[in-house]
N, C-alpha and C positions, 0 to 999 in steps of 0.2 A: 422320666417324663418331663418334659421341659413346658412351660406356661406358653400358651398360643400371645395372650397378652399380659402386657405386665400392669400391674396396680395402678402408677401414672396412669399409663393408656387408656384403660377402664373408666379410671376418677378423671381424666379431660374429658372422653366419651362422655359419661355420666352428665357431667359438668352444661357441654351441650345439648343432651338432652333435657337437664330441667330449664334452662335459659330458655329452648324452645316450651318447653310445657307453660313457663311462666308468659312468655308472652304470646299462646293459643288463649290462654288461659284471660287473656283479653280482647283478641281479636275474633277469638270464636272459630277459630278457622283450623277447623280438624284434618282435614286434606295436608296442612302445612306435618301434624303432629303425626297422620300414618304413616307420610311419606320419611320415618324416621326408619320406618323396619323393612325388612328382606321382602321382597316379590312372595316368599311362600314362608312366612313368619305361621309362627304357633300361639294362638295366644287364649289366652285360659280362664276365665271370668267366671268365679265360683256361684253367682247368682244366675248370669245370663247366660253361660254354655262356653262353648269351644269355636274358636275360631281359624279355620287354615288360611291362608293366604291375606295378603294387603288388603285387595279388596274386599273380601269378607269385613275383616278387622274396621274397615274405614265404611263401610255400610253399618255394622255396628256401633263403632265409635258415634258416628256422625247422629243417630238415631236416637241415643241414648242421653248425649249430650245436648241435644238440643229438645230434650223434653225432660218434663217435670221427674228427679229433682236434681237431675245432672245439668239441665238451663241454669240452677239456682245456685251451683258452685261457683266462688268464686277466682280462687287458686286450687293448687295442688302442689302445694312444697314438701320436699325431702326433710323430714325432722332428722333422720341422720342417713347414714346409708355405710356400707362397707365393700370394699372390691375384692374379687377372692380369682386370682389371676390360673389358677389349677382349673376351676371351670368355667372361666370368661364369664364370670357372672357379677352383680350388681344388685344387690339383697338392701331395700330401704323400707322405711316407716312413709307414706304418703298422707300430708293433710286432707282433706276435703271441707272445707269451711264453705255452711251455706252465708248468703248474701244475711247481711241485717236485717231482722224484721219488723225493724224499724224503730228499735228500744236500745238500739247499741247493745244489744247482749247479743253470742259467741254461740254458733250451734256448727257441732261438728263431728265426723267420725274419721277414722284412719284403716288404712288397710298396708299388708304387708306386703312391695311388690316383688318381685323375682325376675330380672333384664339377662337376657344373653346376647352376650355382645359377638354378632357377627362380622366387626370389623369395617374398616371405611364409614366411620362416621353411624353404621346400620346395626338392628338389636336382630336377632332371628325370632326371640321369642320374648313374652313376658305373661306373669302368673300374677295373679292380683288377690289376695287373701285375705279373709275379714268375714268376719261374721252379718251376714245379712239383715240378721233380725235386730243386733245393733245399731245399722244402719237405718232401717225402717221407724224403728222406735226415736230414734233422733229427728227423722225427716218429719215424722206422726208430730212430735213436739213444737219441732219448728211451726210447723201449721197451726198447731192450736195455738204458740205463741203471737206468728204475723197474726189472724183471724183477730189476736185480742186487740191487735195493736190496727188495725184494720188495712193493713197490708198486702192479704193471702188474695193472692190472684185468681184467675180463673182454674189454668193449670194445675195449681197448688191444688185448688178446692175439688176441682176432679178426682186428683190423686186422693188427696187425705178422704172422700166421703165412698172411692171402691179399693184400691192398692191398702189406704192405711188405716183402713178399717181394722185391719189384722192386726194393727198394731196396736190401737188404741188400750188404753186400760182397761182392764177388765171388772165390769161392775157386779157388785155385790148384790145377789138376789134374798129374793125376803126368807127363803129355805136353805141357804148355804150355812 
């Protein structure tokens, strides 16, 4: 069996794709970051479901990130990543750092994503891994941190008073 792409190919691939993530990642502009994958991409989002095709994915994309607390990422850099040229694939760690809440302290989670590389610059599919409730419980922090620091937006405050309620810490009743 011979490698459809080689490691090079993959890691320039790759290489382009975080260049574009980093700079959506300030212009906001998700349309630039679908138009990364195949017309009928697969893509697999273990909290929010499964998505077929571009458009699906860029209605999702575009919905998610631009509301509370995917609006409040600031990047999403590769801590490391590895190319594995047997399945055209691209297996990394991704940051997700929210914005400062206004104390200079760091709030973040990471998930593990999964890229198949369909060639010409395009991925067919990607899988995004991580534990949700991690994520929530960080986003849940975040907000009582901005709130203290008097930061937590509207947005924010929506989410953390119905979404992070689930997460919040669990109080200790007079009969436990």
């Amino acid at each position: 069996m011979t490698d459809r792409f080689s490691a090079a190919e993959l890691d320039a691939a790759f290489a382009v794709f975080q260049q574009t993530v980093a700079e959506v990642a300030v212009s906001r502009d998700w349309d630039r970051w679908t138009d990364q994958f195949t017309e009928d991409a697969h893509y697999v989002e273990h909290a929010y479901g499964t998505f077929d095709g571009r458009e699906a994915i860029r209605a999702w994309v575009t919905k998610t990130m631009t509301s509370f607390p995917g609006s409040h990422m600031t990047e999403y850099p590769s801590l490391w990543h590895v190319s594995d040229p047997k399945t055209g694939r691209v297996i990394c760690e991704i940051d997700n750092p929210m914005r400062d809440p206004g104390d200079g302290s760091r709030w973040g989670a990471t998930n593990i994503t999964i890229l198949t590389y369909a060639g010409d610059g395009l991925w067919s599919s990607e899988e995004d891994v991580y534990n949700p409730m991690e994520f929530g419980k960080m986003t849940y922090d975040w907000c009582v941190r901005a709130a203290e620091c008097g930061t937590l937006d509207e947005p924010a405050r929506r989410w953390m008073e119905t979404y992070g309620a689930a997460f919040a810490p669990r109080r200790k009743r007079a009969d436990d």
